[in-house]
C-alpha positions as a Python dict, from the first residue, in 0.01 Angstrom:
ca = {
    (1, 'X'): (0, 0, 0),
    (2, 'X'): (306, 224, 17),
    (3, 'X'): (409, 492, 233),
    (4, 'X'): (257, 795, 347),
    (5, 'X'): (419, 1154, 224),
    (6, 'X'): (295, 1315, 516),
    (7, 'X'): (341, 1062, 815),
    (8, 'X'): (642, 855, 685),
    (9, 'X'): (495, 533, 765),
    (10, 'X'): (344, 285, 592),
    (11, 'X'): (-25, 318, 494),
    (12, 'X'): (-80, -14, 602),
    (13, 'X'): (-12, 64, 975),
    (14, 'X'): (-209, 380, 963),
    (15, 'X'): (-501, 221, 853),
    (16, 'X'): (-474, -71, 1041),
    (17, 'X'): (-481, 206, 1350),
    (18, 'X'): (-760, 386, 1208),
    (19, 'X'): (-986, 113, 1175),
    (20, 'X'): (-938, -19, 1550),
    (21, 'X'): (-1189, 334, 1620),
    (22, 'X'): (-1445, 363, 1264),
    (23, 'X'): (-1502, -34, 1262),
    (24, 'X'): (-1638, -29, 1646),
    (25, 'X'): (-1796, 321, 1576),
    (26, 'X'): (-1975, 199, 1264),
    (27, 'X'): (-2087, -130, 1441),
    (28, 'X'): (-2254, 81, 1736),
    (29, 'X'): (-2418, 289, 1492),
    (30, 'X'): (-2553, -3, 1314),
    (31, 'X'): (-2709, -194, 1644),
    (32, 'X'): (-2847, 162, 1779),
    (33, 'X'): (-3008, 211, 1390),
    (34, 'X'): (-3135, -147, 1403),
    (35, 'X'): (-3281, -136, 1737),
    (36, 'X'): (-3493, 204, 1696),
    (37, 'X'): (-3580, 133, 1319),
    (38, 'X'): (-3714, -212, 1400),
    (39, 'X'): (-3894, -104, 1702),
    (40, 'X'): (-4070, 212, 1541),
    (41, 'X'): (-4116, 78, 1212),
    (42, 'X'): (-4337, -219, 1393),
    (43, 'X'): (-4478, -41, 1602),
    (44, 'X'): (-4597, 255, 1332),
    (45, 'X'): (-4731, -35, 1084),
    (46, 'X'): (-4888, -207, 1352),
    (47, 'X'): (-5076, 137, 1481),
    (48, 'X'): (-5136, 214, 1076),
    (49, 'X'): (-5350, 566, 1026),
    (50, 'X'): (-5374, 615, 1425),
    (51, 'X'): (-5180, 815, 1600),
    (52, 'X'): (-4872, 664, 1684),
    (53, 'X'): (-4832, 615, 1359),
    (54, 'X'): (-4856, 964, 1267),
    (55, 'X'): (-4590, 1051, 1527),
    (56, 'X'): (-4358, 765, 1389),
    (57, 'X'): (-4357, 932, 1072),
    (58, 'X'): (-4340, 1272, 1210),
    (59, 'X'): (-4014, 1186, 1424),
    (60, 'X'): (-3846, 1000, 1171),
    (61, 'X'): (-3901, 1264, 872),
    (62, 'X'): (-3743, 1490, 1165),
    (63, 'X'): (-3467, 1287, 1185),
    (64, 'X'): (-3378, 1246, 804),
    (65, 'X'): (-3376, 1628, 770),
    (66, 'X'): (-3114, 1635, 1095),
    (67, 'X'): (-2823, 1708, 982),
    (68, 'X'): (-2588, 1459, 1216),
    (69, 'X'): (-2294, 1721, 1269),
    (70, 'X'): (-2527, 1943, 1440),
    (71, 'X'): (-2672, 1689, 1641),
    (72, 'X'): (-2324, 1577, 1720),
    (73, 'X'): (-2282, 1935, 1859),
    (74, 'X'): (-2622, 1957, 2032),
    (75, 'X'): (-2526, 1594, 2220),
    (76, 'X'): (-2193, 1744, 2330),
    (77, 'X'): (-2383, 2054, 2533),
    (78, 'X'): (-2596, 1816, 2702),
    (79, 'X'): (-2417, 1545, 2790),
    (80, 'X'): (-2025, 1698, 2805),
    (81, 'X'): (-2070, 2014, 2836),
    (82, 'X'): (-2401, 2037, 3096),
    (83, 'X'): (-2417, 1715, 3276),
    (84, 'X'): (-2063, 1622, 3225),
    (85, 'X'): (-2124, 1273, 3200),
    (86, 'X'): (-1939, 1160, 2843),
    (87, 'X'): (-1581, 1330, 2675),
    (88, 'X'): (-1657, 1633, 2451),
    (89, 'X'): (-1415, 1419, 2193),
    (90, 'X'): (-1064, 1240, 2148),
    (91, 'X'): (-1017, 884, 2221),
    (92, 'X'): (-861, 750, 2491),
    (93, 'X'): (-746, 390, 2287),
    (94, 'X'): (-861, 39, 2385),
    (95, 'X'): (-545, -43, 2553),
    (96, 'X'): (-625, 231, 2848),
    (97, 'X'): (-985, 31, 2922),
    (98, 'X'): (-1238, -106, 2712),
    (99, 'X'): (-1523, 90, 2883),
    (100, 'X'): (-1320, 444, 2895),
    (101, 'X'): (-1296, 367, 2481),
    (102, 'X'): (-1681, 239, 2454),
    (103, 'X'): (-1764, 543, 2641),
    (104, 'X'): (-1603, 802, 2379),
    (105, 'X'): (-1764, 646, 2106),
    (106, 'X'): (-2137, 665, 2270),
    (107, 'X'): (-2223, 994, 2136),
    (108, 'X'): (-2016, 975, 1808),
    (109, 'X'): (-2264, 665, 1736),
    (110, 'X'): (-2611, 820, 1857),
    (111, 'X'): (-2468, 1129, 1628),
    (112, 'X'): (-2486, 849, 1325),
    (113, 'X'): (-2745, 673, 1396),
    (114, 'X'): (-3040, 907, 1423),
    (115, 'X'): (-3031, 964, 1099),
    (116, 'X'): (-3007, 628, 991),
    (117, 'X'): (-3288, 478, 1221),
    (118, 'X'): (-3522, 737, 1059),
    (119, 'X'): (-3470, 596, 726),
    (120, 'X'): (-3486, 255, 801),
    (121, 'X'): (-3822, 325, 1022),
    (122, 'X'): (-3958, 444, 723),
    (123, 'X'): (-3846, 137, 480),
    (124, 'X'): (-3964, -119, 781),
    (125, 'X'): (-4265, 55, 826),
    (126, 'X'): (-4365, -14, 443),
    (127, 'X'): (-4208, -329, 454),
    (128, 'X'): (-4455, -449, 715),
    (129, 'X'): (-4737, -320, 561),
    (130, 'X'): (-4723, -499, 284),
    (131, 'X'): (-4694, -774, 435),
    (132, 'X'): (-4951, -744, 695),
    (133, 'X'): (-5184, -731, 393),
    (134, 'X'): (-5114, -1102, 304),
    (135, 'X'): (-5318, -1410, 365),
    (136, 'X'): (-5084, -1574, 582),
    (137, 'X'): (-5119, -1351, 860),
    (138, 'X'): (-5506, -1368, 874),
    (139, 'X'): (-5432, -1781, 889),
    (140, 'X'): (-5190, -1639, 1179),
    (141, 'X'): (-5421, -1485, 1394),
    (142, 'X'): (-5722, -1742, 1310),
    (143, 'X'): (-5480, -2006, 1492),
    (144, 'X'): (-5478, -1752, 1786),
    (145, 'X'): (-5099, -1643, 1807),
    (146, 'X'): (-5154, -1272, 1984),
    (147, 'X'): (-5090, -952, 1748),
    (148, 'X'): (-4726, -960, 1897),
    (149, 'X'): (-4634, -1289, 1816),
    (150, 'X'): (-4778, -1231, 1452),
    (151, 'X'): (-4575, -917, 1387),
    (152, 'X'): (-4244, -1073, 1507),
    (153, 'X'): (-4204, -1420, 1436),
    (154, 'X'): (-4424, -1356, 1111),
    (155, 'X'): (-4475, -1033, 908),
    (156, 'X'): (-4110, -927, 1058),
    (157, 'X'): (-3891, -1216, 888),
    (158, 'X'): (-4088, -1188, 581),
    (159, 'X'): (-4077, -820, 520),
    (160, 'X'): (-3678, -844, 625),
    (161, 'X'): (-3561, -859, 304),
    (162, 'X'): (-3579, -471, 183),
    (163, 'X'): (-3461, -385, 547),
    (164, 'X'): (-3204, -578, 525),
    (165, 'X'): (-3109, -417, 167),
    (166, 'X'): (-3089, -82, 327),
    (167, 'X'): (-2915, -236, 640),
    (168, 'X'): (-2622, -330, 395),
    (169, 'X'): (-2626, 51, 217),
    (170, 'X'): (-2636, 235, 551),
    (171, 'X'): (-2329, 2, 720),
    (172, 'X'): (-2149, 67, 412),
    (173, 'X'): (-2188, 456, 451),
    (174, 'X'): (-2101, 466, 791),
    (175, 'X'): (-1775, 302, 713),
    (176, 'X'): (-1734, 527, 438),
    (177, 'X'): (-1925, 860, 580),
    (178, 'X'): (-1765, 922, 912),
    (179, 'X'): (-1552, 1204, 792),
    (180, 'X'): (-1755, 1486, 981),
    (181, 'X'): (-1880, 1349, 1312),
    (182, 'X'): (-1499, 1147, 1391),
    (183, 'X'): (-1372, 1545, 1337),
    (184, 'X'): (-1644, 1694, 1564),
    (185, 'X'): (-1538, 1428, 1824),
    (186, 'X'): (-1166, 1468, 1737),
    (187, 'X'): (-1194, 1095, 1671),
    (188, 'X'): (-875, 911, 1485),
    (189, 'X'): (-1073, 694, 1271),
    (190, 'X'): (-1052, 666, 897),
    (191, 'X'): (-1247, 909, 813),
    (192, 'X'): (-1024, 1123, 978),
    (193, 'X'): (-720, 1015, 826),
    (194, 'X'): (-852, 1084, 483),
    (195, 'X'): (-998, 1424, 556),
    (196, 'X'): (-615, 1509, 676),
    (197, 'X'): (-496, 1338, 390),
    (198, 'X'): (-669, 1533, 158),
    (199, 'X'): (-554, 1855, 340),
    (200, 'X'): (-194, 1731, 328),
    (201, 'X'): (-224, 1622, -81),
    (202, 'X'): (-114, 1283, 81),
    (203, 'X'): (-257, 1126, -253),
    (204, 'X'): (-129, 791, -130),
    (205, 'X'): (-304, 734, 145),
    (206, 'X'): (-624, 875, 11),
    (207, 'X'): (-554, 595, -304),
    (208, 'X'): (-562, 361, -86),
    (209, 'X'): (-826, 401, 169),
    (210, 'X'): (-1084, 494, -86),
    (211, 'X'): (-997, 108, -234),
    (212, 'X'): (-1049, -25, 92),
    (213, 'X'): (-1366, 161, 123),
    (214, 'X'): (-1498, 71, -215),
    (215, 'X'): (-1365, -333, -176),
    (216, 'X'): (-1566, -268, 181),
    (217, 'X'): (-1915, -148, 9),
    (218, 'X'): (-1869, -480, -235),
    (219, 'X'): (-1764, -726, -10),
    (220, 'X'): (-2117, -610, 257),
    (221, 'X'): (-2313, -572, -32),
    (222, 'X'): (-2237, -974, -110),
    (223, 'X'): (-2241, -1072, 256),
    (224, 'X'): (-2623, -938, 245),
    (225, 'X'): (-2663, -1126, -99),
    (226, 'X'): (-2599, -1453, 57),
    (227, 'X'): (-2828, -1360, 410),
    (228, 'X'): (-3113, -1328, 181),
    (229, 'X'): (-3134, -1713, 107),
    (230, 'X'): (-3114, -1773, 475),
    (231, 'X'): (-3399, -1512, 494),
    (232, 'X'): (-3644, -1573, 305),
    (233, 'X'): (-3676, -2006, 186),
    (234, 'X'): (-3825, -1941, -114),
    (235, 'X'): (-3510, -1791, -232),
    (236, 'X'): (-3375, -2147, -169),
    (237, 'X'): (-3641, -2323, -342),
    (238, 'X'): (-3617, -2086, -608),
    (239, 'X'): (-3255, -2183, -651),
    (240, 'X'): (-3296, -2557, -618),
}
């Protein structure tokens, strides 16, 4: 991968460093975007045209138009700033304490995954209606399972597929799109490195990490290729 102009060591090593901080950060992101998607996108389709629908939908269109820098900013106030109770940024390294470094990258990955969860609400929300509409679940609840084991042993695996599309997309941009919250946090991730890379003209190192990021985007988008079948049988049945 060569070396780099501007830190004389080999790109390699940097990036190896880097990714010890986006890799965790992106994988926080991801579980905090799953959970609240999942749990307001059921809950919206299964309170469709009442209320809490309406405030689903209300909340997440709020949170697609948030821009996450400035929420990243807002989070510092409150919780660094005010009650004092996370790091307004840097990262203290994994080798100092596991919960010291879990704890710097709490608000980095709420930052990220507002956003996200809003979109995937959305998708998950559709996803579910669509499938609540199918014959299935009326043989579902004629057999008496309860409206909550319908949705999630049900409707939920079935309508996983799209989620799980978007899923793939949005863990691919947060590997890729963590230039401007790891700088508001002062975090050394690999977004990071390339933003200083690019302000250095280290053309090396930004070579190389876009390839990683690009062979990254391929190799998730093929790893969520191959969970479909395991999804959804009929893609198995389809292929036998």
């Amino acid at each position: 991968m060569g070396t780099s102009i501007a830190y004389d060591t080999p790109v390699a090593e940097l990036v190896t460093e880097r990714l010890a901080v986006t890799v965790p950060l992106a994988l926080m992101a991801m579980v905090l975007t799953t959970v609240l998607a999942l749990t307001l996108g059921l809950y919206a389709a299964s309170h469709h045209n009442k209320l809490g629908d309406a405030g689903v939908m209300a909340i997440s269109q709020f949170g697609i138009a948030l821009p996450n820098f400035w929420f990243a900013i807002l989070l510092i106030l409150l919780f660094s700033v005010k009650l004092q109770w996370f790091s307004a940024g840097g990262f203290p390294g994994w080798e100092d304490g596991v919960w010291e470094a879990f704890k710097a990258l709490v608000l980095p990955a709420v930052a990220l995954a507002v956003v996200q969860a809003a979109i995937l609400a959305r998708i998950t929300r559709s996803a579910v209606l669509d499938v609540l509409r199918e014959d299935f679940v009326r043989t579902a609840r004629a057999k008496g399972l309860s409206h909550r084991q319908v949705l999630w042993r049900h409707v939920l695996r079935n309508a996983f597929v799209p989620v799980l599309t978007i899923m793939g997309l949005q863990f691919a941009s947060l590997l890729a799109g963590t230039v401007v919250v790891e700088n508001v946090f002062s975090l050394p991730g690999l977004g990071r490195l390339v933003f200083q890379a690019i302000a250095n003209r280290d053309l090396v190192v930004v070579r190389n990490v876009v390839m990683l990021l690009a062979a990254a985007v391929i190799v998730i988008n093929f790893v969520v290729d191959v969970l479909y079948a395991v999804i959804d049988p009929r893609l198995r049945v389809a292929q036998a």
